[in-house]
Backbone as ProteinMPNN parsed JSONL, in Angstrom:
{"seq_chain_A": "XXXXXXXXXXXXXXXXXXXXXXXXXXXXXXXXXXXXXXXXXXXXXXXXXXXXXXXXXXXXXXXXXXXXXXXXXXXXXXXXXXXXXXXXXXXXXXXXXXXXXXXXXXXXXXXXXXXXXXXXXXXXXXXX", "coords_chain_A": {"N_chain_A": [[128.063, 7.451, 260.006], [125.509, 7.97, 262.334], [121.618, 9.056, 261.562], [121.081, 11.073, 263.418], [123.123, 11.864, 264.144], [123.678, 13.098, 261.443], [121.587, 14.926, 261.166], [122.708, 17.053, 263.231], [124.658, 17.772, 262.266], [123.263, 19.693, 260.281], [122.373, 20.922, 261.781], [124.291, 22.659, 263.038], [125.764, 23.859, 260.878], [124.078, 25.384, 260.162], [123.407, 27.368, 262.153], [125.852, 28.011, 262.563], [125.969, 29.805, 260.289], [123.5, 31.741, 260.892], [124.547, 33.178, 263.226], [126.636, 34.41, 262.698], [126.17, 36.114, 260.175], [124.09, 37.514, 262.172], [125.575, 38.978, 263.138], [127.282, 38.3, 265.206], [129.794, 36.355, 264.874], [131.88, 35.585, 266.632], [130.639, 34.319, 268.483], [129.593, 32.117, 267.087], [131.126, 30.822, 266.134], [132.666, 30.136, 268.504], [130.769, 27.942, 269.391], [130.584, 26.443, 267.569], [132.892, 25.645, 265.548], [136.172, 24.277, 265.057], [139.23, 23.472, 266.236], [141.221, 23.763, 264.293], [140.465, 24.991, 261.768], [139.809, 25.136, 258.43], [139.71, 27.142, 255.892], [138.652, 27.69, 252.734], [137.49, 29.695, 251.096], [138.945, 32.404, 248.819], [139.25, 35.014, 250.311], [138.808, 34.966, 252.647], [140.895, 34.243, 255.372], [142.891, 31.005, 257.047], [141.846, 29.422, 260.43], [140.493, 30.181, 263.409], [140.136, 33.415, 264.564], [140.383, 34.825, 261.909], [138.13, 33.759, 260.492], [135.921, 35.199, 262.326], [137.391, 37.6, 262.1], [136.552, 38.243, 259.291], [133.718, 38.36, 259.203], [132.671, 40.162, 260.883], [133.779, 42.47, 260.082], [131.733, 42.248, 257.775], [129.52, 42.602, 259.008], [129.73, 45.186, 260.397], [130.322, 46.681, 257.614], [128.38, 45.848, 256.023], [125.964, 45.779, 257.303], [123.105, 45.57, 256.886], [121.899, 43.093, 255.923], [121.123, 40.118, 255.135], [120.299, 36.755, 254.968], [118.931, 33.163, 253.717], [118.713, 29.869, 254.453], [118.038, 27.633, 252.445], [117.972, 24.723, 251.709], [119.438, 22.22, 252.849], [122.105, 19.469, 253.391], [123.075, 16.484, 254.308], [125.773, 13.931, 254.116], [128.193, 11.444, 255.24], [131.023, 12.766, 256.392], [130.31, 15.557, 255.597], [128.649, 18.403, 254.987], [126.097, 20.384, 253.155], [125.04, 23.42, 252.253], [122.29, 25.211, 250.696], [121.715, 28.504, 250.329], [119.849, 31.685, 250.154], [120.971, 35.356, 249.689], [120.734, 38.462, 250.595], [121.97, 41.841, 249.528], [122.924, 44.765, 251.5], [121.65, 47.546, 249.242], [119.782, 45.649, 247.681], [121.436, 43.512, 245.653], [121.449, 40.488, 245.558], [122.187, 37.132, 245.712], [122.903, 33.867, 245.064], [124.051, 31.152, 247.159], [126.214, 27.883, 247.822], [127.759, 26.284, 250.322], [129.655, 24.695, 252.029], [130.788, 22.182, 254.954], [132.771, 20.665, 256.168], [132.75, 18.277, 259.2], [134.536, 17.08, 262.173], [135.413, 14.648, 264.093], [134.179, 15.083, 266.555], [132.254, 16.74, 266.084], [132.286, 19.604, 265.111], [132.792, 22.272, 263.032], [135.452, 21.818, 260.538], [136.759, 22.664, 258.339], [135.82, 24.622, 254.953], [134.162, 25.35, 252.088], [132.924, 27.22, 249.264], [130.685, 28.28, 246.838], [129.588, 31.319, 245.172], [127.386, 33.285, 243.655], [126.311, 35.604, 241.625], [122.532, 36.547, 241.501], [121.152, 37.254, 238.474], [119.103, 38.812, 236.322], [117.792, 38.734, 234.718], [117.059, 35.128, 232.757], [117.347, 32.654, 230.825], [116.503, 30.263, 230.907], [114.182, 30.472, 232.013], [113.584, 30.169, 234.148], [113.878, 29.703, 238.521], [116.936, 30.129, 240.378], [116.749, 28.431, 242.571]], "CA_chain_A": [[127.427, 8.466, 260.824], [124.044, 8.263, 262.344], [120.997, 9.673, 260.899], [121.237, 12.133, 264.543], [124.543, 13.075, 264.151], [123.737, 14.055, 260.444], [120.72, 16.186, 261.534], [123.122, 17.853, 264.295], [125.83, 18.483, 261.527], [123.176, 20.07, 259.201], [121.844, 22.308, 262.647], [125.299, 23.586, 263.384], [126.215, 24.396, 259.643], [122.811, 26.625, 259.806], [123.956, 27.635, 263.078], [127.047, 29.089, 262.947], [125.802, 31.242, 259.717], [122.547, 32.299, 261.173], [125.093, 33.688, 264.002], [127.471, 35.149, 261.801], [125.275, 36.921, 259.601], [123.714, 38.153, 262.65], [126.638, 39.895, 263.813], [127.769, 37.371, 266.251], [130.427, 35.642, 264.618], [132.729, 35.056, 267.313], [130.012, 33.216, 269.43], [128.793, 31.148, 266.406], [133.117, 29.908, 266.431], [132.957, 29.474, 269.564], [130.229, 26.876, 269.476], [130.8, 25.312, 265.999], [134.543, 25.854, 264.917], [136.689, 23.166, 266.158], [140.402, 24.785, 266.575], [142.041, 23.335, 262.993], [139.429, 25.287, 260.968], [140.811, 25.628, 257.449], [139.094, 27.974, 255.033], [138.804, 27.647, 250.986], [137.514, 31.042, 249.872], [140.21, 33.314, 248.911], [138.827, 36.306, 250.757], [139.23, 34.677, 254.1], [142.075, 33.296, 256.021], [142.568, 30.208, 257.635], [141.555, 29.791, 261.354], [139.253, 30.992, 263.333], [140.343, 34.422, 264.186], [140.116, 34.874, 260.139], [136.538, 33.758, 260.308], [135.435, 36.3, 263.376], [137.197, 39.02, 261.421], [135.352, 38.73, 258.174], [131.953, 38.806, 259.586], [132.51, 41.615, 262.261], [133.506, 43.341, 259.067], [130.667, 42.456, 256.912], [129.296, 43.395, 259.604], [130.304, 47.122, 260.116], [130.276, 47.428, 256.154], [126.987, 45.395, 255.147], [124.612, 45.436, 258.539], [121.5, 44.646, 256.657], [122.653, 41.673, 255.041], [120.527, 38.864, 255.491], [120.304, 35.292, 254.654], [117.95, 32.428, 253.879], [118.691, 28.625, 254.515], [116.859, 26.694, 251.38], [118.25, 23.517, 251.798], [120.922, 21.371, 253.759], [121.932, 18.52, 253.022], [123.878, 15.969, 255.177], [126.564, 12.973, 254.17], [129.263, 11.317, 256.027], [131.76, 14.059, 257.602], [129.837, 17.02, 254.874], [127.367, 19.471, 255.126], [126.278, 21.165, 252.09], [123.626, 24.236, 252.577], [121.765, 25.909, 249.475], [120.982, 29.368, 250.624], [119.756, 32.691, 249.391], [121.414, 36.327, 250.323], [120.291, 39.619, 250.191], [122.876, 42.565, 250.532], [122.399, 46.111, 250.688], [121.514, 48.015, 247.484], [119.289, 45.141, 246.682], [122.147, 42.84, 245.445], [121.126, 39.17, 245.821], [123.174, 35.984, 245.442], [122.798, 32.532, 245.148], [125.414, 30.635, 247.419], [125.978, 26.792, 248.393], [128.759, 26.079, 251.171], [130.117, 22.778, 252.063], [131.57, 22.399, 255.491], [133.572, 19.398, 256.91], [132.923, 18.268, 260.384], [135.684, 16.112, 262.868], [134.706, 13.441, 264.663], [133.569, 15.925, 267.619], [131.029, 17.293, 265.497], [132.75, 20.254, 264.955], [133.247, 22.111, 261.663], [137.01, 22.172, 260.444], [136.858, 23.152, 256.858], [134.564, 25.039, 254.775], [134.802, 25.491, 250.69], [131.99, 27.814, 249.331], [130.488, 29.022, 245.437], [128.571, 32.599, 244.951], [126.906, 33.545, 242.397], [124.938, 36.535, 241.947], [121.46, 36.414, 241.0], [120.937, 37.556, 237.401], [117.882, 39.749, 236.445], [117.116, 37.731, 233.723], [117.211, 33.645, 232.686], [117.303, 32.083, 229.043], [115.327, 29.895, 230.699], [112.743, 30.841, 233.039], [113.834, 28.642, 235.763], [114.713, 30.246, 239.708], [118.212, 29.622, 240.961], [116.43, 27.971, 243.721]], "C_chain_A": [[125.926, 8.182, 260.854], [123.37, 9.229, 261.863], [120.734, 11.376, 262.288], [122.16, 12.664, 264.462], [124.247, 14.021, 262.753], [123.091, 15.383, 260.681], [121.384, 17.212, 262.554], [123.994, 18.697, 263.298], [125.277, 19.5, 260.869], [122.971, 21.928, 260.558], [122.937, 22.535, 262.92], [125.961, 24.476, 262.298], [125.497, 25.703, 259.703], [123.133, 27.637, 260.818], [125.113, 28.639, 263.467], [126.882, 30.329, 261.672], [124.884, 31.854, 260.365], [123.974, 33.542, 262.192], [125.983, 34.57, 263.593], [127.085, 36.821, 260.791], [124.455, 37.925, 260.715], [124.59, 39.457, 263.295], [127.067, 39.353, 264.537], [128.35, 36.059, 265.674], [131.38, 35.143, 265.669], [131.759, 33.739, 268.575], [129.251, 32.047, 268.576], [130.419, 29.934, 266.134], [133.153, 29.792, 267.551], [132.073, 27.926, 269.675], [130.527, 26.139, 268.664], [131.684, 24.944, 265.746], [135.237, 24.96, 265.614], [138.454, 24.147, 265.529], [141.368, 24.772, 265.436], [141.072, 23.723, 262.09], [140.307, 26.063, 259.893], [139.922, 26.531, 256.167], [139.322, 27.833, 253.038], [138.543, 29.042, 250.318], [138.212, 31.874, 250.356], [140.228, 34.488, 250.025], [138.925, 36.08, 252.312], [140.056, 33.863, 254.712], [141.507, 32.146, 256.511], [142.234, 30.829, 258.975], [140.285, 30.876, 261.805], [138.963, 32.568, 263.714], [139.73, 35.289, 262.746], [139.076, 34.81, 260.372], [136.008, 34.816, 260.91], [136.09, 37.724, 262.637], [136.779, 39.586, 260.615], [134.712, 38.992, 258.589], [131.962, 39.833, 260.385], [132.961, 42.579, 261.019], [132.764, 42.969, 257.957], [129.926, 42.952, 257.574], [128.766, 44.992, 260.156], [130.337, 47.421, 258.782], [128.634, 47.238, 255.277], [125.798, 45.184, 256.506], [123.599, 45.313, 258.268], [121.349, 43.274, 255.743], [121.253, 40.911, 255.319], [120.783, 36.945, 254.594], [119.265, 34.017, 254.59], [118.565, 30.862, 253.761], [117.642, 28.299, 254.042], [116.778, 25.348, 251.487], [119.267, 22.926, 252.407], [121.02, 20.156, 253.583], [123.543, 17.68, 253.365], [124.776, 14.495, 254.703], [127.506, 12.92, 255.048], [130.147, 12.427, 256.827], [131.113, 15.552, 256.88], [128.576, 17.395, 255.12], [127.244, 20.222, 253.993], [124.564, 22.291, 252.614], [123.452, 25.162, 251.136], [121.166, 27.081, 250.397], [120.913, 30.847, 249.763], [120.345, 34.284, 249.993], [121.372, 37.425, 249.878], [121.297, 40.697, 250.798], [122.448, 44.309, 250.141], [122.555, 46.875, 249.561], [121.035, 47.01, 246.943], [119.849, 43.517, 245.601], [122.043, 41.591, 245.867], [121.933, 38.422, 245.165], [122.624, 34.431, 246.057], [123.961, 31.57, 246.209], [125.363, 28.939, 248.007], [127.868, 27.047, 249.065], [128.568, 24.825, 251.657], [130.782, 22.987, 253.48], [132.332, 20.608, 255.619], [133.437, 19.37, 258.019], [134.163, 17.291, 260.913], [134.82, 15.672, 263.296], [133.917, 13.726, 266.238], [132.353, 16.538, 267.054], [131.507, 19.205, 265.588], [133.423, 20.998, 263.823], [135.107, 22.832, 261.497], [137.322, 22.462, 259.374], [135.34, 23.512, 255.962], [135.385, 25.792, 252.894], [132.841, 26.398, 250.261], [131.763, 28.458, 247.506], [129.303, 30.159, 245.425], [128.521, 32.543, 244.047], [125.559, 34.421, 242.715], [123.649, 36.005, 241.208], [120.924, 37.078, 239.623], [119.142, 37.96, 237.406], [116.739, 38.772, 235.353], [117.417, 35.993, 233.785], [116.862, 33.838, 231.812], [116.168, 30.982, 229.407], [114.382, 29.444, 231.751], [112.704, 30.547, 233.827], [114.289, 29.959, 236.93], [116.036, 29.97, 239.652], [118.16, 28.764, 242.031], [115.314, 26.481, 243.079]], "O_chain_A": [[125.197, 8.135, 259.864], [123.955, 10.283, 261.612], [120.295, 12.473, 261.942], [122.267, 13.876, 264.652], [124.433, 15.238, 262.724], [123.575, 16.506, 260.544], [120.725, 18.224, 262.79], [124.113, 19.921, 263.355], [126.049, 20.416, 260.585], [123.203, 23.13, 260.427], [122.514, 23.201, 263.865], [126.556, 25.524, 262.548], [125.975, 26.805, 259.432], [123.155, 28.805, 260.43], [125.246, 29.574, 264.256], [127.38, 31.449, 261.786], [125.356, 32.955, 260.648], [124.211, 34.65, 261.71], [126.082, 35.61, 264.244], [127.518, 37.973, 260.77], [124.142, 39.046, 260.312], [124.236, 40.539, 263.764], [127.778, 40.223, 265.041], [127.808, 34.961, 265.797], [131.698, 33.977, 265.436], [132.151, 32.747, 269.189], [128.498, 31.221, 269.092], [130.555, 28.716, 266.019], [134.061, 28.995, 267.789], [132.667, 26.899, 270.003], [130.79, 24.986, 269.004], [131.703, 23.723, 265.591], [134.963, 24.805, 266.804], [138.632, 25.069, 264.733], [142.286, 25.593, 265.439], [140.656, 22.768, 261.435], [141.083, 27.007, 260.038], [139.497, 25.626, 255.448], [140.391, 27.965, 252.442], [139.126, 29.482, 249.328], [138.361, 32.231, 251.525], [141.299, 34.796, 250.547], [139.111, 37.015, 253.091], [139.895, 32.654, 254.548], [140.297, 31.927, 256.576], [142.203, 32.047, 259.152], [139.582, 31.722, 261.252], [137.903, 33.09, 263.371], [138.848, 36.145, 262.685], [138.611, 35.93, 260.583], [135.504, 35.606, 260.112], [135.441, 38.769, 262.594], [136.521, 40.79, 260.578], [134.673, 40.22, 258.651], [130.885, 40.423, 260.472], [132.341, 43.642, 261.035], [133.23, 43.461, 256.929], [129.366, 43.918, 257.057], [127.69, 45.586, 260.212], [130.393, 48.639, 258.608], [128.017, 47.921, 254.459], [124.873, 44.375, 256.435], [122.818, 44.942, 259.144], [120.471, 42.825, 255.007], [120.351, 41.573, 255.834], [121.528, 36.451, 253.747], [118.684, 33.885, 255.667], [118.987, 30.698, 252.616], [116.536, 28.411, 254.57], [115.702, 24.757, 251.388], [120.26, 23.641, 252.276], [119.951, 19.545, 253.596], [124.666, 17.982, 252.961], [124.079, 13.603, 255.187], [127.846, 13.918, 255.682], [129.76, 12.837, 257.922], [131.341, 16.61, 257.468], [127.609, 16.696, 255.422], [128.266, 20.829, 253.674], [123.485, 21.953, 253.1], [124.413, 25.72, 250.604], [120.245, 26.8, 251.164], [121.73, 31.13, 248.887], [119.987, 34.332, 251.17], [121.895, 37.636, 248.784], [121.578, 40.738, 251.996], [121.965, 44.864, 249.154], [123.61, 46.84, 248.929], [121.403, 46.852, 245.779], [119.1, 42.721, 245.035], [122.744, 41.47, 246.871], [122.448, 38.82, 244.12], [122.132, 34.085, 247.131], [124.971, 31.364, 245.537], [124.371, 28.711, 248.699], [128.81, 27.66, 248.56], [127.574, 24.099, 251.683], [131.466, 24.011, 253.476], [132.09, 19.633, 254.907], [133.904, 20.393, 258.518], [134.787, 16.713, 260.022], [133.638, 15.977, 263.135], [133.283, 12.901, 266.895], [131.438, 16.802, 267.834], [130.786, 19.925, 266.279], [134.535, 20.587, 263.494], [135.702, 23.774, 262.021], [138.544, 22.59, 259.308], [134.227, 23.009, 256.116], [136.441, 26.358, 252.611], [131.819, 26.143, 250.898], [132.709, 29.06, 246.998], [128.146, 29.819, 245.671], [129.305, 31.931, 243.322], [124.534, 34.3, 243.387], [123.744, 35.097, 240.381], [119.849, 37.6, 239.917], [118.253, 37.572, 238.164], [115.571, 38.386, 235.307], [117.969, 35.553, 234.794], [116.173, 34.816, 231.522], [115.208, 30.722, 228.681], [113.997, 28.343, 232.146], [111.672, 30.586, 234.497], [114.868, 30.973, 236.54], [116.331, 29.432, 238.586], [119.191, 28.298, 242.516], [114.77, 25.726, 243.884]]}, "name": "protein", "num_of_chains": 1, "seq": "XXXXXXXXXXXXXXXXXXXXXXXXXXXXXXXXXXXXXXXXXXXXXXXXXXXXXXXXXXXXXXXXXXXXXXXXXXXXXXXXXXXXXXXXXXXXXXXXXXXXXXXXXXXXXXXXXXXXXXXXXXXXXXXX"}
């Protein structure tokens, strides 16, 4: 993979969350999602249905959510993004997500680790 396709893979990864998170998950699957989109965390089905119904209900349950893209970071068919997430009541989390693109540039799998943000550290370091 060219060093253009990587930079396209890392702007559609960012892409379809920015859209998601905004409340406009079904138009961030329409552009990104290629139609064999298989899901890893438990909490959401495969397909992309599944995807558009989480977020329209984080949505309606968490509407001030937000999100920060820290880092992205592009190999062969993966996308990995380091970002930060703020939910209401204050509740912050650490999360990196991995997607998989096809050979359309299109993401078809997506595996993901949270982790909240702890108040404290042993040793003094960010999460970031």
């Amino acid at each position: 993979m060219n060093q253009s396709e990587l930079q396209r893979n890392k702007q559609s990864a960012i892409g379809l969350y920015s859209l998601a998170f905004a409340g406009k998950p079904r138009q961030g699957a329409e552009q990104f999602l290629g139609l064999d989109y298989k899901q890893h965390n438990p909490l959401v089905g495969d397909g992309i249905e599944a995807f558009v119904e989480y977020f329209e209900r984080m949505e309606r349950e968490y509407p001030d959510k937000s999100i920060t893209f820290l880092r992205a970071i592009a190999e062969d068919d993966l996308v990995a993004l380091h970002t930060h997430q703020v939910w209401p009541g204050g509740d912050e989390y650490v999360t990196m997500d991995f997607f998989r693109f096809d050979d359309h540039g299109r993401i078809v799998e997506h595996w993901d680790s949270i982790q909240q943000i702890p108040e404290e550290s042993v040793n003094g370091n960010t999460m970031y």
